[in-house]
GUVEX-56214 format. One record per residue (C-alpha): x, y, z; residue in one letter; residue number from 1. Coordinates in steps of 0.2 Angstrom, whole numbers, plus 2048, in hexadecimal, padded with zeros to 3 digits. Layout:
% GUVEX-56214
[[X Y Z] A NUM]
...
END
This chain:
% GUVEX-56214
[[2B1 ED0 F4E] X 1]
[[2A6 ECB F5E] X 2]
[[2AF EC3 F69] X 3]
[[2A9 EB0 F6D] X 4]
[[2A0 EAC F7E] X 5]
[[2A8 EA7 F8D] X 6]
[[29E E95 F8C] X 7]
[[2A3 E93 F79] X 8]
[[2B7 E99 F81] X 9]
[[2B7 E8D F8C] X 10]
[[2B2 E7E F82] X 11]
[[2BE E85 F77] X 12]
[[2CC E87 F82] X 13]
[[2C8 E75 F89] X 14]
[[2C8 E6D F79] X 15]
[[2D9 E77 F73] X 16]
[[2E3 E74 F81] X 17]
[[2DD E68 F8F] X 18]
[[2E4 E54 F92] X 19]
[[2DC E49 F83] X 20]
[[2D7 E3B F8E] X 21]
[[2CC E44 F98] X 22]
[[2C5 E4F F8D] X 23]
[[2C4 E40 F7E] X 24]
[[2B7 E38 F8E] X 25]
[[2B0 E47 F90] X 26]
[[2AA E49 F80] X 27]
[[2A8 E37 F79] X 28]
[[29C E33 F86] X 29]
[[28D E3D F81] X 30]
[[293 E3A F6D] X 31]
[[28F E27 F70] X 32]
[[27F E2C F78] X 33]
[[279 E35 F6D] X 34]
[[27E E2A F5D] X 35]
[[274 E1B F67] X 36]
[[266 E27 F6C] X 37]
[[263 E2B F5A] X 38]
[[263 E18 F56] X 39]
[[256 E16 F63] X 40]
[[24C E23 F5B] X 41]
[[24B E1B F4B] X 42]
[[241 E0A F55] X 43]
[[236 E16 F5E] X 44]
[[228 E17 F50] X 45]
[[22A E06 F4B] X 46]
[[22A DFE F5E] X 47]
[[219 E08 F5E] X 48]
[[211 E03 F4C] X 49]
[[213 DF1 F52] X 50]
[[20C DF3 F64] X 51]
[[1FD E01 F5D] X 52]
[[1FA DFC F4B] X 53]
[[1FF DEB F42] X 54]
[[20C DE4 F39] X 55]
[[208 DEB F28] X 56]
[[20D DFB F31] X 57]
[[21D DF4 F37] X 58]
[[222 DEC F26] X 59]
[[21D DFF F1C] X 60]
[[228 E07 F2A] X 61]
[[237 DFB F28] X 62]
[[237 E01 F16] X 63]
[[234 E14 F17] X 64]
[[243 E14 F24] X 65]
[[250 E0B F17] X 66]
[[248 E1A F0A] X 67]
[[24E E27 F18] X 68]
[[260 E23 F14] X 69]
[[25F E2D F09] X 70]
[[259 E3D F14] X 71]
[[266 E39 F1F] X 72]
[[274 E3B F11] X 73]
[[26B E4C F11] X 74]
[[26C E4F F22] X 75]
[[27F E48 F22] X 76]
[[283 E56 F15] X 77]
[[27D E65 F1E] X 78]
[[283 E5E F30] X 79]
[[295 E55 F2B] X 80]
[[299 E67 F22] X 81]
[[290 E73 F30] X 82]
[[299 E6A F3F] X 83]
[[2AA E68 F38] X 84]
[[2AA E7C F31] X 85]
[[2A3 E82 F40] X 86]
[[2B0 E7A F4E] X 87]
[[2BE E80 F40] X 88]
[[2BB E91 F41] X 89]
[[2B6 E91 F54] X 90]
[[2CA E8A F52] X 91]
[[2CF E97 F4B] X 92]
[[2C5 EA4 F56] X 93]
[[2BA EAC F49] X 94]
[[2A6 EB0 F4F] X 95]
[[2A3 EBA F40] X 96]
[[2A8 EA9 F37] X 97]
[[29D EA0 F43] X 98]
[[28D EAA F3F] X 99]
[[290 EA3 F2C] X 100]
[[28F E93 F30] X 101]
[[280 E94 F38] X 102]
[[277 EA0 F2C] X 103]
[[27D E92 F1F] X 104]
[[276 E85 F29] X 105]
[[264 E8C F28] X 106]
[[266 E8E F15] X 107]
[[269 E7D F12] X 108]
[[25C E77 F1E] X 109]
[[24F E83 F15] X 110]
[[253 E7E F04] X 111]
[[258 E6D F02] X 112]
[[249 E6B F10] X 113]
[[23E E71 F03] X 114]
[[246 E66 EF5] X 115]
[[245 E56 EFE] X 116]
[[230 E59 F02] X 117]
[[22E E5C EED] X 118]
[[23A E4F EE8] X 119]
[[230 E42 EF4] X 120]
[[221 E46 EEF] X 121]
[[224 E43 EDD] X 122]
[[22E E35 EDE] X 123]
[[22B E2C EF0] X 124]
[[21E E24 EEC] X 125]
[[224 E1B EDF] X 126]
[[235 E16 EE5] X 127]
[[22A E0F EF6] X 128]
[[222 E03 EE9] X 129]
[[232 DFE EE1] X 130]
[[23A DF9 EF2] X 131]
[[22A DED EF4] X 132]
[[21B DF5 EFD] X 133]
[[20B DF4 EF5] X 134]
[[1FA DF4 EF8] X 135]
[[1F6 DFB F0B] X 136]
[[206 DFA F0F] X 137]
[[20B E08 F01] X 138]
[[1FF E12 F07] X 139]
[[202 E0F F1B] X 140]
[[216 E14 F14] X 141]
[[211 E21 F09] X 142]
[[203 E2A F1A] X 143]
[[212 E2B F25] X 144]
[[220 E31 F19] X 145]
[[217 E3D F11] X 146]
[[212 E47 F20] X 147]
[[224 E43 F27] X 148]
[[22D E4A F19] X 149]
[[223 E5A F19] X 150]
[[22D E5D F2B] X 151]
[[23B E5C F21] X 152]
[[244 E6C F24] X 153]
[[240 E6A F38] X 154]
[[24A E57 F36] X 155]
[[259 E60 F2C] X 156]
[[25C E6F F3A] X 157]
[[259 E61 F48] X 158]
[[268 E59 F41] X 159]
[[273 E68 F3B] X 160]
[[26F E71 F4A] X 161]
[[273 E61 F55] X 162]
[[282 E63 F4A] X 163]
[[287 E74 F4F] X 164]
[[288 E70 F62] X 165]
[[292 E62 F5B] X 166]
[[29D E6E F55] X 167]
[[29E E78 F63] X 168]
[[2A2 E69 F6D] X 169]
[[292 E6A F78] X 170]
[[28F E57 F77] X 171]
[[286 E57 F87] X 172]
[[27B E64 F82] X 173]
[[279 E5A F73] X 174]
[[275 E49 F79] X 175]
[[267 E51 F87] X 176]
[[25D E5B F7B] X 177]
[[25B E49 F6F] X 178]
[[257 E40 F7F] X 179]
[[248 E4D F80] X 180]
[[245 E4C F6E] X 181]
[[244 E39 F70] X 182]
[[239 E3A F80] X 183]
[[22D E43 F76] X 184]
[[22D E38 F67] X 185]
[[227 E2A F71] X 186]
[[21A E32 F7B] X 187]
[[213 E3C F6B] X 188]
[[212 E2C F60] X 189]
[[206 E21 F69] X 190]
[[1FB E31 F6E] X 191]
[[1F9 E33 F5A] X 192]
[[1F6 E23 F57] X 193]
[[1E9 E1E F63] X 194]
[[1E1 E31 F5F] X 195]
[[1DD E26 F4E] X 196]
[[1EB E2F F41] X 197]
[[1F2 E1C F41] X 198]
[[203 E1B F39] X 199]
[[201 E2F F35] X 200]
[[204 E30 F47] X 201]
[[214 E2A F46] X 202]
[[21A E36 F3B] X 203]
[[211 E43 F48] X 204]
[[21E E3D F55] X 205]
[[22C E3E F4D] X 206]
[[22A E50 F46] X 207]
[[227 E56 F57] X 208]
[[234 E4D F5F] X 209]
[[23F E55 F52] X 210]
[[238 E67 F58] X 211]
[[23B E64 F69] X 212]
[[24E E61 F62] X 213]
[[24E E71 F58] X 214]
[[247 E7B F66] X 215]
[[255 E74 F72] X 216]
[[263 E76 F62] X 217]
[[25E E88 F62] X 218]
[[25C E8C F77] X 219]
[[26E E87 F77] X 220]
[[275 E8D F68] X 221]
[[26E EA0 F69] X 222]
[[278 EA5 F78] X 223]
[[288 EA3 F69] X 224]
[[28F EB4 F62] X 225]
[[286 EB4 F4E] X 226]
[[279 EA7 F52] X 227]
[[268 EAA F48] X 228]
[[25B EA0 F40] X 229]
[[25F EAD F30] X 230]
[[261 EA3 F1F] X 231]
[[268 EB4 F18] X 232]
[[27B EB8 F18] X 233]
[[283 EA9 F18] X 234]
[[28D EAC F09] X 235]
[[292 EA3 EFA] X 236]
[[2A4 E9C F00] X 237]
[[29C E97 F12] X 238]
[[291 E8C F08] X 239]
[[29D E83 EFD] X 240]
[[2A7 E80 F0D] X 241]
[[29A E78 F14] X 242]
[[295 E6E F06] X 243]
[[2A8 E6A F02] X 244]
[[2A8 E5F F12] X 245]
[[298 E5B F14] X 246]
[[297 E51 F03] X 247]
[[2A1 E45 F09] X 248]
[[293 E40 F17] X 249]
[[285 E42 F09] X 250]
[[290 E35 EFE] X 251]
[[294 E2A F0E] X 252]
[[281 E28 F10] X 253]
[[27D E25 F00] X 254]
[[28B E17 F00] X 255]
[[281 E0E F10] X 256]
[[272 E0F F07] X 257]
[[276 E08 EF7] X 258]
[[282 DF9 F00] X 259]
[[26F DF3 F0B] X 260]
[[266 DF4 EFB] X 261]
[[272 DE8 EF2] X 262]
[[276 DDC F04] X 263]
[[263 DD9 F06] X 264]
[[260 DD8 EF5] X 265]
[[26C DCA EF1] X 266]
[[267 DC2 F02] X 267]
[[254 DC0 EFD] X 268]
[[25B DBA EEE] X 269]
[[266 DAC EF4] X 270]
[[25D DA7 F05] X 271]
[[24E DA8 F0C] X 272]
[[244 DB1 F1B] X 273]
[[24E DAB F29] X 274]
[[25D DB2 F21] X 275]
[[256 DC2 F1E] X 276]
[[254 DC3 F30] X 277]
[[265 DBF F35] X 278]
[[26E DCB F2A] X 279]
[[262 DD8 F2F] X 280]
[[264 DD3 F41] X 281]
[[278 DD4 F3D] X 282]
[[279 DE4 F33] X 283]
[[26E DEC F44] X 284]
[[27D DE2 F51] X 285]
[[289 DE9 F46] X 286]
[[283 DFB F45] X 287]
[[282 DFA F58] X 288]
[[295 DF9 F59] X 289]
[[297 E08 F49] X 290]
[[28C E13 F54] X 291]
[[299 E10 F64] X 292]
[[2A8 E17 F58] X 293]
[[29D E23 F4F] X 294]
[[29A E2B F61] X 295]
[[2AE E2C F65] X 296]
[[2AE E33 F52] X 297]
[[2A2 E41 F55] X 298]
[[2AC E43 F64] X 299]
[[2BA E47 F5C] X 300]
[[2B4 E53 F4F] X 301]
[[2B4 E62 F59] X 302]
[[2C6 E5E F5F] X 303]
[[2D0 E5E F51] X 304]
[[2C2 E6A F46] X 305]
[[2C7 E77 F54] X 306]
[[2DA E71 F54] X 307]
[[2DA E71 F43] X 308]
[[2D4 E83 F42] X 309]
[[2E2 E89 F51] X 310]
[[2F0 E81 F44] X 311]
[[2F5 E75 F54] X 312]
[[2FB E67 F48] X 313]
[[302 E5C F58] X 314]
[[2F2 E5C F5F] X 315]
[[2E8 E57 F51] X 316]
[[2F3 E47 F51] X 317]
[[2F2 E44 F63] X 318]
[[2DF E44 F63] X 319]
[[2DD E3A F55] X 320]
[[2E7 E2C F5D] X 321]
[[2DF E2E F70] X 322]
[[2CF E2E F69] X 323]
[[2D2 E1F F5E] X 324]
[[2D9 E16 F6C] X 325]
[[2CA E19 F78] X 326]
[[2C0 E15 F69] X 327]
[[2C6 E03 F66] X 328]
[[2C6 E01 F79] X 329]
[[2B3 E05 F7D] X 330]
[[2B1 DF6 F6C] X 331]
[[2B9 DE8 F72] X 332]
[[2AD DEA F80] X 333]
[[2A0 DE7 F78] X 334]
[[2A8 DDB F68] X 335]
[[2B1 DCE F73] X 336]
[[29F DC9 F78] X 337]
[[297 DC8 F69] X 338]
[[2A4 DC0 F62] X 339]
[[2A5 DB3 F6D] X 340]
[[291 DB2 F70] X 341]
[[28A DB6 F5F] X 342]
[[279 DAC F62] X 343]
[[276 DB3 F72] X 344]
[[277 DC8 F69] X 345]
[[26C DBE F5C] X 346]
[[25E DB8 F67] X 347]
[[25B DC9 F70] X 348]
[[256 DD0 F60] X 349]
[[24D DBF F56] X 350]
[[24B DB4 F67] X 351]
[[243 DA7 F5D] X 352]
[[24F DA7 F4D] X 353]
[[25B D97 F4D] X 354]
[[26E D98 F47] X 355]
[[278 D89 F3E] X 356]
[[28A D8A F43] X 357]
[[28E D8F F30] X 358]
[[281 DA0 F33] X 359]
[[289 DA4 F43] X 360]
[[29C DA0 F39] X 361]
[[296 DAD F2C] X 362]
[[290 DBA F3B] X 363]
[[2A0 DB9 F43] X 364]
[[2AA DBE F31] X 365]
[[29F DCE F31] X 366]
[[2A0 DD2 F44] X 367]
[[2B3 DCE F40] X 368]
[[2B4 DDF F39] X 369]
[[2AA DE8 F48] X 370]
[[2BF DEF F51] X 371]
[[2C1 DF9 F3F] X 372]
[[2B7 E04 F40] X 373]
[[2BC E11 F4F] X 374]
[[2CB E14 F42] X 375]
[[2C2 E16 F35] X 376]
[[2B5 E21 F3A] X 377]
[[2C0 E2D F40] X 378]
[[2CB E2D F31] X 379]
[[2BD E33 F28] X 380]
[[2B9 E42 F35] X 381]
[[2D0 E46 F36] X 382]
[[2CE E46 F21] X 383]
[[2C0 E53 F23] X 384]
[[2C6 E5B F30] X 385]
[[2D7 E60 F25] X 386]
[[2D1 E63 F16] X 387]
[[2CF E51 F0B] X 388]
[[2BE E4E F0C] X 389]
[[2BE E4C EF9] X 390]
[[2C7 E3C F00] X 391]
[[2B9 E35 F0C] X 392]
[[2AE E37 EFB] X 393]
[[2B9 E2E EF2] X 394]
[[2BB E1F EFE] X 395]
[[2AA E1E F00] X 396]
[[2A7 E1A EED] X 397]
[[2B7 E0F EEE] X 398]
[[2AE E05 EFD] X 399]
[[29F E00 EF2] X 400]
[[2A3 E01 EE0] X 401]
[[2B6 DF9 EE2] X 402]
[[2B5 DF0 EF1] X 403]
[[2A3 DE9 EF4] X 404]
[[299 DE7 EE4] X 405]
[[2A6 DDB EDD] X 406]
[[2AA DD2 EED] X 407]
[[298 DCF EEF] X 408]
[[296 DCA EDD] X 409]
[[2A6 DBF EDE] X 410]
[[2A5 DB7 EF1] X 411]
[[290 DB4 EEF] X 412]
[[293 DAB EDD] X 413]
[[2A2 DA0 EE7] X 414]
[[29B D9E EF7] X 415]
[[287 DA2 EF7] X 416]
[[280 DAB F06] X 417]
[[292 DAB F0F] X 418]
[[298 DB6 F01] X 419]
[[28C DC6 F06] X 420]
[[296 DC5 F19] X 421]
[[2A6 DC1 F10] X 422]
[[2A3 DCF F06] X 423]
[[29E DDB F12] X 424]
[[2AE DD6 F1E] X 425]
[[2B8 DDA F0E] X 426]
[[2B3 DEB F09] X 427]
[[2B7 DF1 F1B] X 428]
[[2C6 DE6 F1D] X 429]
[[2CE DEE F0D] X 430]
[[2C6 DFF F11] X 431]
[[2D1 DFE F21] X 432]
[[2E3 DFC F17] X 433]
[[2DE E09 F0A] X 434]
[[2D8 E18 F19] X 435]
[[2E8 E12 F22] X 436]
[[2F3 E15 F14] X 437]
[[2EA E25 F12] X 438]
[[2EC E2D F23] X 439]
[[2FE E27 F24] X 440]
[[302 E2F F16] X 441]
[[2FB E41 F19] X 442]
[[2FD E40 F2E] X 443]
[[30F E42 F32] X 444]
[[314 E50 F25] X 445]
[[307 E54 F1B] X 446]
[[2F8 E5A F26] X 447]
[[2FC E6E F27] X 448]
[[300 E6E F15] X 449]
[[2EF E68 F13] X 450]
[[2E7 E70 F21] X 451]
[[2EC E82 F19] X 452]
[[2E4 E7E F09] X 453]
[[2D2 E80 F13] X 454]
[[2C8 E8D F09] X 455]
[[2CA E9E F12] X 456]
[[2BD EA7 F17] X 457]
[[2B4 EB4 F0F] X 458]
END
């Protein structure tokens, strides 16, 4: 078996056996960087369309990126899997393991690359129209996904290989090469468009940012015992490992997208424009707090994947509560305030958009959930991490089909419009007690049991 770097030692040594305060900084730092860098990437084309183009170019993009949900629960397959196997196995100090995940990696990318490009162009299309663009702004949507998605394997090995340095816990690394990847997104896009490729140019930027984040992924990663750009010999129960954890984030995504659909379906239904603008501009305050504990959780990954892997069953605990605590702590910075000065987070991103006291009393019921989620975030990654992630699929569905889609039905028929914030405090609210009950019951006992039952490798 080749023996691991002295980099990839290190990291590994660091993350096995330094102090977690320190090392849960360390880390966290770059993760929330990087998760609020890739929220940034997402307004880089749309900041552009409406400064170069029109608005009919804004309104097709607005649209195309609630379809990408559902690239990203392909992206959130292969990377939730890729990351979490690969810091295991580095746990357990195995390079000839390593080099499986990675061969794994570029099979997945290469095939379900290729399946997203002939899915979207037989059904795209259509499912654009059937989310409400027509006429030019159907076409304008359809010019810049269909030359996006024909990228699509680069966008899936700029995530899982982002992924992989995830898992080696490079997060530094990580975060620089998407600053660079972003850089060039937002000097490409307006080069394109004023070149006269229009919204086509759009697309143009984003693929070559996502190069410029492959080509880094792959600087760093080749200097790792087993790296290569190989889709052959990844073997069979590599693959199922991966996909076994990895259909959890594929679920999870699927979840998100489904909840929007049915929020801003029922909010066009019930209110009117104003209102569609401030639950969009709620769900977007929202997310800014979820990326925060999704950076501490991505963080933490590679801590107890690696732990995990080393069968140091204290550790794993330790972790989970550290990073949990400097989670919540970094979230009340930013809740307190927009608790307290909801209009004032609302008029930075709709400055001329008036709130009633009873708009800014059914914000604050949303927001009120905001001190949640650090916990439940990194429940999800613990339940991966030791062998349950049949249970973060299994929540998921619980989320929406239990929790929300009655509430919603229930609280909007009782109470109107309040009913769709009522109803999304709920679903998380209960989602809390339910993970809570879940991770107490496997933490103090049950955790190497499960932990054993990790498929071996071949």
């Amino acid at each position: 078996m080749p023996a691991l770097t002295a980099a990839t030692t290190t990291q590994r040594e660091r993350i096995l056996h330094a102090r977690l305060g320190p090392l849960c900084l360390r880390l966290a730092a770059p993760a929330v960087a990087v998760t609020v860098l890739h929220g940034i990437n997402l307004l880089v084309d749309m900041v552009w369309a409406g400064h170069l183009l029109d608005t009919d170019a804004v309104a097709a993009l607005s649209v195309v990126y609630s379809l990408n949900h559902l690239v990203f629960s392909v992206e959130a397959l292969i990377a939730a899997g890729v990351a979490m196997v690969l810091s295991t196995v580095l746990g357990e100090g195995s390079s000839d393991a390593a080099a499986r995940v990675y061969r794994a990696t570029n099979v997945l990318c290469l095939a379900l690359g290729l399946l997203l490009i002939a899915l979207s162009y037989a059904w795209a299309r259509d499912l654009l129209g059937a989310m409400g663009l027509h006429g030019r702004i159907l076409r304008l949507g359809w010019q810049y996904f269909g030359l996006f998605v024909l990228g699509m394997p680069i966008s899936l090995y700029a995530f899982a290989s982002s992924s992989l340095l995830q898992g080696h816990g490079a997060l530094g690394r990580m975060t620089a090469i998407w600053v660079a990847g972003i850089a060039c997104n937002a000097l490409v896009t307006p080069i394109m468009i004023e070149a006269g490729l229009g919204i086509r140019g759009a697309a143009i930027g984003t693929l070559a940012g996502q190069c410029v984040i492959c080509i880094g992924n792959v600087a760093c990663l080749r200097h790792h015992p087993g790296f290569s750009l190989s889709p052959l010999g990844a073997g069979q129960r590599m693959l199922r490992r991966v996909l076994a954890i990895g259909q959890s984030g594929f679920t999870l995504q699927l979840v998100y997208f489904v909840q929007a659909f049915l929020v801003f379906s029922t909010v066009a239904r019930l209110g009117k424009t104003s209102d569609i603008a401030i639950m969009g501009a709620s769900y977007r305050l929202v997310l800014l707090g979820v990326y925060l504990a999704t950076g501490f959780s991505r963080a933490l990954q590679p801590v107890l994947g690696m732990n995990v892997g080393a069968r140091q069953w204290h550790r794993v605990r330790r972790a989970f509560a550290v990073f949990n605590i400097g989670a919540l702590l970094v979230m009340l910075c930013y809740w307190l305030p927009l608790m307290a000065w909801p209009a004032f987070a609302f008029h930075l991103i709709v400055p001329d958009l008036a709130l009633t006291a009873g708009q800014l009393a059914d914000a604050r019921v949303y927001f009120a959930i905001l001190p949640l989620f650090p916990f439940l975030l990194s429940s999800l990654v613990w339940l991966q991490a030791v062998g349950l992630a049949r249970w973060v699929t299994w929540l998921g569905l619980v989320r929406l089909l239990v929790l929300f889609v009655p509430a919603i039905v229930v609280l909007t028929w009782w109470f109107g419009l309040a009913g769709v914030y009522g109803a999304l405090a709920w679903m998380d609210a209960t989602l809390f007690v339910v993970v809570a009950c879940v991770v107490l019951r496997h933490m103090p006992r049950k955790v190497p049991l499960v932990a054993t039952k990790l498929p071996e490798h071949p």
